[in-house]
C-alpha positions, 0 to 999 in steps of 0.5 A: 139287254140284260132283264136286271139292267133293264128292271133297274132302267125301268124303275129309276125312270118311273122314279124320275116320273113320280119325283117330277109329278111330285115337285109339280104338285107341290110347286102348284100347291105353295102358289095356291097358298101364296096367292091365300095369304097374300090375299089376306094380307091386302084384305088386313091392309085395307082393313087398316087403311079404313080406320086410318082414313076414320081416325084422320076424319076424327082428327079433322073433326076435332080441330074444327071443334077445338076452333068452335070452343076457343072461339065461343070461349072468346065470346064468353069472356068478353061478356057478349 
C-alpha cells in the first residue's frame, strides 16, 4: 500500500474518532444541563404552587370573615 494513501487513511480515521468523541461529550453535556434546567423549573413550579395554595387559604379566610362581619353588622343594626 502506497505510504501517502496510508497517512491519508490514518488521519481521516483518527478524525472520524475525535469527531464521534467530540459529539459524545457534548451529547452528555446538553443532557446534564437539561436535567439542570429542568430541575429548576420543577423547583419555581413548586415555589408557585405554594403561594398559590396560601393565597386560596387567604381567599378562604376572607369569605368566612366577610360571613363573620355581615353577620355581626345584623346584629348591630337590629339593635341586640
Amino acid at each position: 500500500m502506497n505510504p501517502t494513501v496510508l497517512a491519508a487513511l490514518i488521519g481521516s480515521v483518527t478524525s472520524l474518532i475525535v469527531c464521534l468523541i467530540s459529539n459524545w461529550q457534548q451529547s452528555k453535556k446538553r443532557a446534564v444541563e437539561a436535567a439542570v434546567s429542568e430541575a429548576k423549573i420543577e423547583a419555581r413550579l413548586k415555589s408557585i404552587e405554594r403561594k398559590l395554595d396560601e393565597h386560596n387559604h387567604y381567599s378562604e379566610k376572607i369569605g368566612s370573615i366577610q360571613t363573620d362581619i355581615a353577620y355581626i353588622k345584623g346584629k348591630l343594626e337590629s339593635g341586640v
